[in-house]
C-alpha positions in Angstrom: -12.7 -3.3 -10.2 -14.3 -6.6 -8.8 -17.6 -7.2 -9.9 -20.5 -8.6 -7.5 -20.5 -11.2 -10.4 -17.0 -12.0 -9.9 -17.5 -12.4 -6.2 -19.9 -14.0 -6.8 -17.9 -16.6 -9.2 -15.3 -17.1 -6.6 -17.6 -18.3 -3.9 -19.2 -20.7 -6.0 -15.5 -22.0 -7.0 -14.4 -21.9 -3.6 -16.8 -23.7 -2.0 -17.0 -26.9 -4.7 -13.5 -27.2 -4.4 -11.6 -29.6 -2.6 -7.9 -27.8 -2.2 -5.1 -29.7 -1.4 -4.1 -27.8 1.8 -1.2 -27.8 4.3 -0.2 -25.7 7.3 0.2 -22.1 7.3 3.4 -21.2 8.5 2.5 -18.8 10.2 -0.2 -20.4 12.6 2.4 -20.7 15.6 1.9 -17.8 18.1 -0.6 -16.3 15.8 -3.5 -18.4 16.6 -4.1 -21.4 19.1 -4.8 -23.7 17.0 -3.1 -24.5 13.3 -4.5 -23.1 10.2 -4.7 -25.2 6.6 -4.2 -23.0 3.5 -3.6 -23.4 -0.2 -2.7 -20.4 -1.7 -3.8 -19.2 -5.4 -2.1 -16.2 -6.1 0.8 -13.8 -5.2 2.0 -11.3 -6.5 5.2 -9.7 -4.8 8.5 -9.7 -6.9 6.5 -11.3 -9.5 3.4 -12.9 -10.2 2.6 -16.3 -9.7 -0.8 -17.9 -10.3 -1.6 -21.2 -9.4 -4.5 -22.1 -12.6 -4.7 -26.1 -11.7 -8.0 -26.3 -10.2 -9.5 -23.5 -12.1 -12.2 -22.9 -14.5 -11.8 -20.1 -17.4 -14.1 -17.4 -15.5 -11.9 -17.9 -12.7 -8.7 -17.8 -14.2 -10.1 -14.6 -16.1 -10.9 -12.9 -12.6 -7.2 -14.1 -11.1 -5.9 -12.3 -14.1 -7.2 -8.9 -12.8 -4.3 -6.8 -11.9 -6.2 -5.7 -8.6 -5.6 -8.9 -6.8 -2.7 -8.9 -5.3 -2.9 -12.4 -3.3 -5.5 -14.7 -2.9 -5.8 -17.8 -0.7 -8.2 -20.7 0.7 -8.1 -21.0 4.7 -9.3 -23.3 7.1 -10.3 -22.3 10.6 -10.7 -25.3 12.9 -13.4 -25.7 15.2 -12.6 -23.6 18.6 -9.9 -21.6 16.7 -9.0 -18.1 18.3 -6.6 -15.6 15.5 -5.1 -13.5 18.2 -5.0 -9.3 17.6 -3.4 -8.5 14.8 -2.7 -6.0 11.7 -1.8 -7.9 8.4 1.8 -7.3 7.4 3.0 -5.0 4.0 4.4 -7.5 2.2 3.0 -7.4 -1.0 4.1 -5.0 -3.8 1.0 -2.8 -2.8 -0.9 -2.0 -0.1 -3.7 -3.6 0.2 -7.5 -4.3 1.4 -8.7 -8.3 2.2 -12.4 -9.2 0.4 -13.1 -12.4 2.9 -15.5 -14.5 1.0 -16.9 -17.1 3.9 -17.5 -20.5 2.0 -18.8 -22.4 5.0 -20.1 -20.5 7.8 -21.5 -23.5 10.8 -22.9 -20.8 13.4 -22.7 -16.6 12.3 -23.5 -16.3 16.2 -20.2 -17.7 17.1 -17.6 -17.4 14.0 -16.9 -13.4 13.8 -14.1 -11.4 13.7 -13.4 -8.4 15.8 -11.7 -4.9 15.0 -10.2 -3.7 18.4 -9.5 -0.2 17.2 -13.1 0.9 15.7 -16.1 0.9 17.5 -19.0 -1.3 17.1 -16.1 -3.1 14.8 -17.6 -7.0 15.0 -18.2 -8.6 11.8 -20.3 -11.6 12.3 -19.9 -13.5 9.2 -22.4 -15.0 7.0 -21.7 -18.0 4.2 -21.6 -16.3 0.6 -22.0 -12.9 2.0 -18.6 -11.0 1.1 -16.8 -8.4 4.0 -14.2 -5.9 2.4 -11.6 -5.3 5.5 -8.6 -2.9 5.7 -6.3 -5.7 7.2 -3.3 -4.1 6.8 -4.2 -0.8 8.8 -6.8 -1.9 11.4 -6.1 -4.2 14.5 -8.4 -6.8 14.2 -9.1 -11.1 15.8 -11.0 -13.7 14.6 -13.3 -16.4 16.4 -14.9 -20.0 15.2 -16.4 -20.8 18.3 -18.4 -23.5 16.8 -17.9 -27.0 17.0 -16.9 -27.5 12.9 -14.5 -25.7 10.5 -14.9 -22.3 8.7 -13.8 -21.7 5.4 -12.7 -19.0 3.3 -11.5 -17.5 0.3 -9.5 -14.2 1.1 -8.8 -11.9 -1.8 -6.4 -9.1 -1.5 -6.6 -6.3 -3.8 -4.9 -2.7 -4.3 -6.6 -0.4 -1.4 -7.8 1.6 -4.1 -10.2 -1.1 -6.2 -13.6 -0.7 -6.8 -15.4 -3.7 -4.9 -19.1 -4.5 -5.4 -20.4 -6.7 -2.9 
């Protein structure tokens, strides 16, 4: 289970921290413009945690066995993620908690699910969105003029998340 509290935690982590980032690999094709990441954890034929940057209540919550993968993305101003379902790769299946660290306009940074009605997500700094990435068709939008931020959290579909 993730706690509101832990949620909670992590935003206020991720947004006073200044990752060292570089360029996901897979930006090209998948969106049209690149995308910065640092990633934190994975866990697929084993489990790797990056602790560097992080304080003890954080490493504490990266230790939960629920999170699968976590990372810290970047969406550039103007950035369009084109339709997509997140790929199985990990050693479960899984569910994405987006925690929005910097937000510059909720009327024109949302994301989209093209298979579920009244499915747009217009997202709001601080305020957690639990998404079933893996099974639901979804894009994403910053049609601002700044950057977005994000910590994504994937856990096991089947964890408790308070948000």
């Amino acid at each position: 289970m993730l706690t509101k509290d832990n949620i909670h935690t992590l935003y206020e982590w991720g947004k006073n921290m200044k990752f060292p980032l570089k360029q996901a690999p897979t930006s090209y094709g998948y969106t049209n413009k690149n995308v910065d990441y640092y990633w934190i954890k994975s866990v697929k034929k084993s489990t790797i945690i990056r602790y560097k940057f992080m304080t003890e209540r954080v490493r504490e919550i990266y230790e939960k066995d629920e999170i699968l993968f976590s990372n810290y993305v970047i969406f550039y101003e103007g950035t369009f993620v084109k339709p997509h379902r997140d790929p199985d790769i990990l050693r479960y299946p899984y569910k994405r908690i987006q925690i929005p660290l910097n937000i510059p306009c909720n009327k024109c940074c949302y994301m989209e699910w093209t298979n579920i009605a009244n499915g747009r997500i217009k997202w709001e700094e601080g305020k957690p969105e639990v998404c079933d990435v893996m099974n639901n068709t979804h894009q994403a939008f910053n049609n601002s003029n700044k950057p977005m931020d994000f910590l994504f959290v994937d856990v096991k579909l089947d964890t408790e998340v308070e948000i």
